[in-house]
Backbone bond lengths (Angstrom), bond angles and torsions (degrees), N, CA, C in turn:
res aa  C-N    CA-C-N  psi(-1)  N-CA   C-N-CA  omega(-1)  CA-C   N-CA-C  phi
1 X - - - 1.467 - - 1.530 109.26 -
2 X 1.508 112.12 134.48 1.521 123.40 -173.11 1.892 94.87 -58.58
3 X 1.045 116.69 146.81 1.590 138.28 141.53 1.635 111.84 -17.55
4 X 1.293 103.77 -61.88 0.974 108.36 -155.92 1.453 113.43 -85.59
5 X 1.106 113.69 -29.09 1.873 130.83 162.35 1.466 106.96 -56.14
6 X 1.400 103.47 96.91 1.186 110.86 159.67 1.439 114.23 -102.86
7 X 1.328 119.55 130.35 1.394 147.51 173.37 1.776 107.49 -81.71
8 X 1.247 116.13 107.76 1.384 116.56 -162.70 1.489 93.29 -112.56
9 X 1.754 111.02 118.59 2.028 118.52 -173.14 1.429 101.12 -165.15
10 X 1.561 108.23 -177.31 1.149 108.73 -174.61 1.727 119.78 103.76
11 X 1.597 109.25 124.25 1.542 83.37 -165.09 1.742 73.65 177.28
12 X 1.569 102.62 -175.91 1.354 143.33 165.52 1.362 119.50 176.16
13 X 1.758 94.39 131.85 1.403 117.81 -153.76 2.075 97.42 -108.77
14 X 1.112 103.20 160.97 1.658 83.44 159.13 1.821 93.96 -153.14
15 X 1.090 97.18 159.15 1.808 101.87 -179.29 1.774 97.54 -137.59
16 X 1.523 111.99 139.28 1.508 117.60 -178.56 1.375 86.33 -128.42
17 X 1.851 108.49 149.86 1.325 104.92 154.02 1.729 111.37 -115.58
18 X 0.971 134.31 102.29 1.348 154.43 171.52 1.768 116.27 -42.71
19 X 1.289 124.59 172.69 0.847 140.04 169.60 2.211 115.05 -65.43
20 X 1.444 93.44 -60.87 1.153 121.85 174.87 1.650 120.66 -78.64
21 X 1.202 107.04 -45.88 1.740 96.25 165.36 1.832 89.56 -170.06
22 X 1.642 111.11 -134.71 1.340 106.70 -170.55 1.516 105.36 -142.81
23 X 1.494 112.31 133.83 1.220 122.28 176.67 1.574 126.95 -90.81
24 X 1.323 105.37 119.87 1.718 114.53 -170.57 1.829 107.17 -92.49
25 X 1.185 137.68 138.31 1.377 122.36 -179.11 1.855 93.52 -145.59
26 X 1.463 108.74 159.87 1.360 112.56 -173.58 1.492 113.86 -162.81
27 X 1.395 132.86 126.36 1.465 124.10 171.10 1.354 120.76 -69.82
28 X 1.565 141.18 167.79 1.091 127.47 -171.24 1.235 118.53 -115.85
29 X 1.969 114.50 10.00 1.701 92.02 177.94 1.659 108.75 -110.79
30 X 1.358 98.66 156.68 2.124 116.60 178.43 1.578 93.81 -86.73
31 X 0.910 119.62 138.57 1.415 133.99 145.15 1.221 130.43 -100.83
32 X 1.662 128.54 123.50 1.371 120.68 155.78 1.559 107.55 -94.55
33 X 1.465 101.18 117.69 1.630 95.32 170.82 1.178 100.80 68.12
34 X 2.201 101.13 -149.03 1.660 100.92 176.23 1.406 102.28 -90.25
35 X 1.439 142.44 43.76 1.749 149.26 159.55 1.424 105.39 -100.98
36 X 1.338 97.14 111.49 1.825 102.05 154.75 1.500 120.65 -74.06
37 X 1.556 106.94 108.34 1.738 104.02 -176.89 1.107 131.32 -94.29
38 X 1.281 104.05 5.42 1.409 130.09 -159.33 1.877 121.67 -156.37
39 X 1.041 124.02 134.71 1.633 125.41 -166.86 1.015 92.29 -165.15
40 X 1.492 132.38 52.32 1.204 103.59 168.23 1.613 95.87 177.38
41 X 1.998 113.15 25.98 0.887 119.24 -157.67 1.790 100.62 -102.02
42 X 1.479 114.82 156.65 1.301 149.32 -169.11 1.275 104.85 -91.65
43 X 1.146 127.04 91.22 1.798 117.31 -174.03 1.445 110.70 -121.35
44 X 1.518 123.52 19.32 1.472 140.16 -175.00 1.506 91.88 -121.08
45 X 1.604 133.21 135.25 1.041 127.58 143.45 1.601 115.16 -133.57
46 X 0.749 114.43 160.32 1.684 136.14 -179.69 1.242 100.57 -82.30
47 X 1.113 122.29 130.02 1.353 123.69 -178.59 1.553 107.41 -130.67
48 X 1.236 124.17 -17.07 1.649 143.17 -177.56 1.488 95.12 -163.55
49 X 1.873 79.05 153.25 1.547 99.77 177.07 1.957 120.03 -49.02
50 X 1.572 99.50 -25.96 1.538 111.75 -175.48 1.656 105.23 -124.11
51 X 1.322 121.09 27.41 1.575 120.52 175.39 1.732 112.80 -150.60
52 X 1.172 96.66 153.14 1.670 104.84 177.77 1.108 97.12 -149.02
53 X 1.872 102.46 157.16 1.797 109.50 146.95 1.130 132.65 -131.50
54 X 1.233 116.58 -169.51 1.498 101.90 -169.04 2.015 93.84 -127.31
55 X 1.443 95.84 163.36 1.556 78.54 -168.61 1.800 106.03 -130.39
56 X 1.176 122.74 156.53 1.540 123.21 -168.51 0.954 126.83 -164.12
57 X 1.707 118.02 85.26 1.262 129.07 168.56 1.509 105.45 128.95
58 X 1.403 143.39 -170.98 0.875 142.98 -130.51 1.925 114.91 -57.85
59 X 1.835 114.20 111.09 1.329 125.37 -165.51 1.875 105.66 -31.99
60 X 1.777 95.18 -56.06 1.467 96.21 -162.57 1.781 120.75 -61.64
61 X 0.995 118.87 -34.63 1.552 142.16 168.65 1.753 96.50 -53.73
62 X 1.196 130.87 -34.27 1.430 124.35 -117.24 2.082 78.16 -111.80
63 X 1.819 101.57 -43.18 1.398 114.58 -161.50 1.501 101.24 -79.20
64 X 1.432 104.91 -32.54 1.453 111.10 -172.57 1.517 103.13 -84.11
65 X 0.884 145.19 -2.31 1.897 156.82 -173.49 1.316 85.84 -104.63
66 X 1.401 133.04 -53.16 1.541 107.78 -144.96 1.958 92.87 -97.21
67 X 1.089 126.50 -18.54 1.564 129.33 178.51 1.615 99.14 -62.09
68 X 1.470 114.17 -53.92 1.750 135.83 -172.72 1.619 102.64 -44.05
69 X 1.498 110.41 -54.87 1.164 119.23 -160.72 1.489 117.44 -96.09
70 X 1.765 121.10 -3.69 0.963 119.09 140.13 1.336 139.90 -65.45
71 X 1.385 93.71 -33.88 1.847 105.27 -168.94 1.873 98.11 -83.92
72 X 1.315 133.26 -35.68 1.178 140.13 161.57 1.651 116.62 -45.27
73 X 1.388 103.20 -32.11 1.914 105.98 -171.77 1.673 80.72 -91.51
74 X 1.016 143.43 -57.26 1.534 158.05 -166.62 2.059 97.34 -36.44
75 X 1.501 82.31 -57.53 1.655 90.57 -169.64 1.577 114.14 -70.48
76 X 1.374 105.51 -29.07 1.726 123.60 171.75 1.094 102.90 -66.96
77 X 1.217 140.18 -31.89 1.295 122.53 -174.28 1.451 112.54 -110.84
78 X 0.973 131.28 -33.58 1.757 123.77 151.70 1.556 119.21 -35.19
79 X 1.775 120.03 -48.57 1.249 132.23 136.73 1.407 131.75 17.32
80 X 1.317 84.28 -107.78 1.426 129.44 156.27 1.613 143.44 -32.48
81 X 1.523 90.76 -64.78 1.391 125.67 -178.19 1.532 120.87 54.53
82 X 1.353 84.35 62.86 1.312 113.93 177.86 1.981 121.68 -179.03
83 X 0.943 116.33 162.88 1.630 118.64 -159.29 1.632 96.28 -91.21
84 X 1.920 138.83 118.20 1.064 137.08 -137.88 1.685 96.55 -93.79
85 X 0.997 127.88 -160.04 1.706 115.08 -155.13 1.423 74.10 -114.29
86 X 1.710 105.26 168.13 1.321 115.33 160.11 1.381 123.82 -56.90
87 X 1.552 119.39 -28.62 1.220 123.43 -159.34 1.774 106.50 -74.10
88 X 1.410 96.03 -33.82 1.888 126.59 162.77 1.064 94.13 -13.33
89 X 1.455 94.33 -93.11 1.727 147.04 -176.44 1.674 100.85 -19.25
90 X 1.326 112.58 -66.98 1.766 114.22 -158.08 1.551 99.55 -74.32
91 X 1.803 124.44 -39.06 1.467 125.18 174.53 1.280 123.42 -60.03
92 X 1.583 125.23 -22.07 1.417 123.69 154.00 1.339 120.25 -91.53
93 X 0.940 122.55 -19.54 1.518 122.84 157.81 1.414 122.91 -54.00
94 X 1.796 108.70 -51.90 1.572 101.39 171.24 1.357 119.13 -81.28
95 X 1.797 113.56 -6.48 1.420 92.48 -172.86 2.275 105.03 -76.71
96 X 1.556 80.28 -22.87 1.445 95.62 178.64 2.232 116.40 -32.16
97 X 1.939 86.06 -53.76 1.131 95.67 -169.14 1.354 105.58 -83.52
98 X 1.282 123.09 -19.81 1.489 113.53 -176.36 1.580 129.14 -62.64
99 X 1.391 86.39 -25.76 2.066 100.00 -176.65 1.764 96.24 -93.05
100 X 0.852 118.45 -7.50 1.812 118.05 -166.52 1.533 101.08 -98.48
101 X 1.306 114.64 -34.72 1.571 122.79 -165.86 1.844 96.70 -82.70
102 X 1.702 114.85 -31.87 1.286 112.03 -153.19 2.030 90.17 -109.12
103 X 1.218 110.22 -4.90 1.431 109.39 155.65 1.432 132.93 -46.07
104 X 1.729 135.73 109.42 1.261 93.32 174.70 1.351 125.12 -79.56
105 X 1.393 130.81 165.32 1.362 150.19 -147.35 1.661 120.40 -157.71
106 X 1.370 129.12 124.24 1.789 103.30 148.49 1.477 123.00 -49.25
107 X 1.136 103.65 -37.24 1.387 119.96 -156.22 1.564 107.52 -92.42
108 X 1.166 132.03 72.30 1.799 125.71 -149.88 2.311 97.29 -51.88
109 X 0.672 114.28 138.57 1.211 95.91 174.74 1.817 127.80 -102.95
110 X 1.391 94.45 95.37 1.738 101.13 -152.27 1.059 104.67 -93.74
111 X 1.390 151.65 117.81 1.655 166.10 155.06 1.690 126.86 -130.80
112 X 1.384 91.55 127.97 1.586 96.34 -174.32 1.573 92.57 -105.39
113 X 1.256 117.95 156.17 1.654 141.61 172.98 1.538 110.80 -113.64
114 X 1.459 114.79 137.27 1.595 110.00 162.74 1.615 100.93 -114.76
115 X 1.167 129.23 118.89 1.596 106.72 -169.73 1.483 93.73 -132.29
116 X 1.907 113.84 132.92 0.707 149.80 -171.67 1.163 133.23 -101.07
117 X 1.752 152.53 86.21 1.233 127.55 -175.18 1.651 102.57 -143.88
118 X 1.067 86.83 -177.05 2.009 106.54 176.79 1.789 113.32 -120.97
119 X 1.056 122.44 120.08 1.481 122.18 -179.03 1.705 96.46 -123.01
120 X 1.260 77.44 -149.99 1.816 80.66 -173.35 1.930 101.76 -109.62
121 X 0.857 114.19 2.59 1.010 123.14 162.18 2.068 121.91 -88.11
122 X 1.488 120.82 13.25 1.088 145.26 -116.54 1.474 138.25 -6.11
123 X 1.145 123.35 -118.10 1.535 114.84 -171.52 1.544 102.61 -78.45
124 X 1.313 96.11 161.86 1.598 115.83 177.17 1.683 140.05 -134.48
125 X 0.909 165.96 75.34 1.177 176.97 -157.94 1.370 137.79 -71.58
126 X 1.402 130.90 63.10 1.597 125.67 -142.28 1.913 87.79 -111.44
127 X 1.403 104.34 142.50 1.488 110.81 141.58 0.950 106.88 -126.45
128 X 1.727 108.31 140.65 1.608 125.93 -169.59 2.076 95.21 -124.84
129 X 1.940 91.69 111.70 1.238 90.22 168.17 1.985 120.04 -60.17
130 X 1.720 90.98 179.12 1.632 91.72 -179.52 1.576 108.30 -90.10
131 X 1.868 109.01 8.06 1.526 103.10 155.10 1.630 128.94 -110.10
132 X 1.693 97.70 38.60 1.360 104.06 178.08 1.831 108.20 87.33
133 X 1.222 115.72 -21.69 1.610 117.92 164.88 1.195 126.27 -34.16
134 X 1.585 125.37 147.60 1.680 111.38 -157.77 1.499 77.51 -142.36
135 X 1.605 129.36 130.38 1.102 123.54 156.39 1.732 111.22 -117.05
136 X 1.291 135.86 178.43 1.463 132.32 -166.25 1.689 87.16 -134.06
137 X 0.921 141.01 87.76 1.400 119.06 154.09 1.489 139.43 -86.15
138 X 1.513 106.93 130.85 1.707 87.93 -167.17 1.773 120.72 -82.81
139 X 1.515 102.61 19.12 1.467 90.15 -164.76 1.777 100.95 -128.02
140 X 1.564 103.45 -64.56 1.447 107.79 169.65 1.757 101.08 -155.66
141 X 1.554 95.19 -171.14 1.844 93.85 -178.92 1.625 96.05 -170.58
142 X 1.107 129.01 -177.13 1.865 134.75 -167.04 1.297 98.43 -162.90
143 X 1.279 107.33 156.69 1.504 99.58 170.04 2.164 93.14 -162.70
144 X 0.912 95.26 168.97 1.701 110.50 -158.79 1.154 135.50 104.86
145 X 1.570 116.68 -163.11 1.436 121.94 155.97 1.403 138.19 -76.65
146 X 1.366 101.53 -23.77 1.218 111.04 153.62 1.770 136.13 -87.30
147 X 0.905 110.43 14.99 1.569 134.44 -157.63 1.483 98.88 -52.40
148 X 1.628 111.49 -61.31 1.402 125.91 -171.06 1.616 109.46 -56.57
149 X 1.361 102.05 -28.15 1.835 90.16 -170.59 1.584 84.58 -71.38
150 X 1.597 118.72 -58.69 1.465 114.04 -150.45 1.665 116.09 -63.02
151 X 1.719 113.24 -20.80 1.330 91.10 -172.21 2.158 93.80 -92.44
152 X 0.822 129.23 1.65 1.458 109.39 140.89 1.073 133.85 -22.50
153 X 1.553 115.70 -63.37 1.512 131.00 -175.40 1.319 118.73 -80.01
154 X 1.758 119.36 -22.50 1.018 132.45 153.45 1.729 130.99 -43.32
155 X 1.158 90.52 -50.65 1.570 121.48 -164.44 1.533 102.97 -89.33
156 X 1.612 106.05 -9.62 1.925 107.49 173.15 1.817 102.27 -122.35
157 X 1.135 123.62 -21.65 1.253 117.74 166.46 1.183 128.16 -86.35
158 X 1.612 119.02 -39.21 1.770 118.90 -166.17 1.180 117.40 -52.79
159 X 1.059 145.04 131.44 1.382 146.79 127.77 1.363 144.09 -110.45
160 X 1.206 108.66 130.12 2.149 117.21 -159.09 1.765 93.28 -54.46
161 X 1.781 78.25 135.43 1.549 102.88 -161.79 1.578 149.10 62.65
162 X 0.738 93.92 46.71 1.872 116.74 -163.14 1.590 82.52 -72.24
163 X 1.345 84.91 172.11 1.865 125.28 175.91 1.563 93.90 -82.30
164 X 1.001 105.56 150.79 1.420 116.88 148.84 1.475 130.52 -45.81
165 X 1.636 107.05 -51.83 1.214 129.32 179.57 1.690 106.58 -91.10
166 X 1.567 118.76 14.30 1.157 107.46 166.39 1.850 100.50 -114.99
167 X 1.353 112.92 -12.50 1.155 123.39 175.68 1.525 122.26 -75.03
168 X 1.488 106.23 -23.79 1.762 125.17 173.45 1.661 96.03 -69.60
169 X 1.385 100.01 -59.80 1.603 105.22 178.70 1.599 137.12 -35.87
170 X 1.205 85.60 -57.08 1.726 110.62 165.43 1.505 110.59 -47.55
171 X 1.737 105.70 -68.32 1.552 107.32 179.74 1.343 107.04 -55.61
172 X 1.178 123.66 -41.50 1.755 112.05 -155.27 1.816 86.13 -55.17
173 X 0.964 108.16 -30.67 2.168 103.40 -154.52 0.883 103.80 -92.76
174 X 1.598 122.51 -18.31 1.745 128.39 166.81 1.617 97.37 -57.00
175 X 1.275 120.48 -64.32 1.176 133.95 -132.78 1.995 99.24 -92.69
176 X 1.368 122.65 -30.23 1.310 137.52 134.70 1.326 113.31 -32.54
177 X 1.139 137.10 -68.06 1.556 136.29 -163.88 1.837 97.48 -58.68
178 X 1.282 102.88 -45.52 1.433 110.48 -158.84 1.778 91.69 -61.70
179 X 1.521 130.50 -53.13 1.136 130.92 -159.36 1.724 91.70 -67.52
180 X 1.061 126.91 -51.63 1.813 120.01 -169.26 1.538 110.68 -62.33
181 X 2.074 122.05 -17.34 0.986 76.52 159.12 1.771 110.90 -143.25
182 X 1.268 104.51 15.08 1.725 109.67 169.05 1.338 108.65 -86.00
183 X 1.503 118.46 146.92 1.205 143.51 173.86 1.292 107.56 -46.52
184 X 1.472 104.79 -67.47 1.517 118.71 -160.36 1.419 125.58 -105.94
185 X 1.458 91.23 31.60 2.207 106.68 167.37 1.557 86.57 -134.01
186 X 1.195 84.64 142.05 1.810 105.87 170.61 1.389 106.13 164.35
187 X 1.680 108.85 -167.43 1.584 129.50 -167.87 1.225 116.18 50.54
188 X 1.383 127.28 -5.59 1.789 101.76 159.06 1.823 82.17 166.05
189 X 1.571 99.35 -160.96 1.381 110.77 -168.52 1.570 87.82 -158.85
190 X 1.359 118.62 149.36 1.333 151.10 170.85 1.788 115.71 -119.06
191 X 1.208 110.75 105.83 1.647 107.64 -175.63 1.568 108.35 -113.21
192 X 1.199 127.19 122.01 1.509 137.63 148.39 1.816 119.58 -74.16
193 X 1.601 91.68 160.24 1.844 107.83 153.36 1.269 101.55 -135.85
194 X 1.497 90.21 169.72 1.966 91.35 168.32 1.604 76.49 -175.11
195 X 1.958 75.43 139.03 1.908 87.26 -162.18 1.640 71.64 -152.25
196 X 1.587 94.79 -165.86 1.406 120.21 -169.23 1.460 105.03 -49.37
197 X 1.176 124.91 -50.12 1.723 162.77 164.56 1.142 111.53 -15.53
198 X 1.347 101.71 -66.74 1.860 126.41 -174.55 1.691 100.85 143.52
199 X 1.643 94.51 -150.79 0.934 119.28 -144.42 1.764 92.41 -105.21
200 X 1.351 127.95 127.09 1.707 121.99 -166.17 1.524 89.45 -145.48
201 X 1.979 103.49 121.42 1.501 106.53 156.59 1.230 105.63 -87.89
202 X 1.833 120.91 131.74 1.245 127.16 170.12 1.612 117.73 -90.46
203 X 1.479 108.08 -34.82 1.142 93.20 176.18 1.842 112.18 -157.01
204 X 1.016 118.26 153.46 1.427 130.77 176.88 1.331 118.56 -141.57
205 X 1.032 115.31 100.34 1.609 139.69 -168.45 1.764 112.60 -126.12
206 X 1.675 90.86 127.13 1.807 89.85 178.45 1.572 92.44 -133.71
207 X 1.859 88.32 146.17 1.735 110.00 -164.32 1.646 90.22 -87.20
208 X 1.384 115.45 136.41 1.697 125.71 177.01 1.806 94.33 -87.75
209 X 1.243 101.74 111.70 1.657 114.84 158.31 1.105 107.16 -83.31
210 X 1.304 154.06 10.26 1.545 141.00 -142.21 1.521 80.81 -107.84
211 X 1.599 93.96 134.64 1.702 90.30 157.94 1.589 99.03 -110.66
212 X 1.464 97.42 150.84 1.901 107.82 -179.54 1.941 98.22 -124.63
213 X 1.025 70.00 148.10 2.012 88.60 151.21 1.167 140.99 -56.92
């Protein structure tokens, strides 16, 4: 690989499914390699008034997936005339990744999704591998480089039917573990909900590395 090709990845995602709807959480720095290129990155997007995702691993794959899959739910529901189910949502998403991953490329194009929404069928919880894989989990799921620290904390905190505000909790310490000890998650955390309601950022917080005098 050229010098100059930088490959911009690296991350930890966490997804809860709650009592009340489902909590999405995410750290904010990109890594190339051992270069942080990013501190200050957006890895939650809204994709519908009642869905989000979370994004993991290579930026360019990651920006071009989440633009695709807005304007696709956009067109479904003009369609339609009506907002398409989550279940919609995760089957064009993986078919998205399935032809992109099996493309050839220099550039392999590797991205994992955590995608999150509320229909009327209620909350929902998908992880979509980076070979188009669709899993449903009913409890929680991680995805990144930091994955292993966070589903630790997962796997010692969750419990069926949580609060909302016990589900923020959980992630913030999922998503904490991952920054104390992966390389390539850090500088802060970004937390969503999405409930009957919509779509709610709770929090956006960045960790100060600066050392002063």
């Amino acid at each position: 690989m050229k010098e100059d090709l930088k490959v911009h990845k690296g991350t930890t995602t966490v997804g809860i499914v709650c009592k009340e709807g489902i909590v999405l959480a995410a750290d904010k720095r990109t890594s190339a390699g051992y270069l942080i290129a990013n501190k200050k990155t957006i890895k939650i997007h809204k994709i519908s008034d009642h869905m989000a995702i979370t994004t993991a691993g290579l930026v360019s794959d990651a920006q071009l997936f989440t633009k695709i899959i807005k304007a696709q739910l956009k067109l479904l529901n003009i369609r339609k005339g009506k907002e398409p189910s989550v279940e919609e949502a995760a089957n064009l998403l993986a078919s998205l990744s399935y032809a992109n991953i099996r493309r050839p490329s220099m550039v392999p194009g590797i991205v994992g999704f955590l995608l999150g929404g509320f229909d009327n069928k209620g909350q929902h919880l998908y992880e979509l591998g980076i070979d188009g894989s669709i899993s449903e989990p009913d409890d929680y799921c991680t995805d990144g480089s930091g994955s292993s620290f966070a589903m630790g904390v997962l796997e010692t905190l969750y419990k069926k039917d949580m609060t909302l505000d016990e589900g923020i909790h959980v992630a913030v310490k999922a998503i904490n573990a991952a920054v104390q000890r992966d390389l390539a998650t850090g500088n802060g955390i970004d937390v969503i909900t999405i409930t009957k309601e919509g779509y709610k950022h709770v929090m956006g917080k960045m960790i100060d590395t600066n050392i002063r005098q």
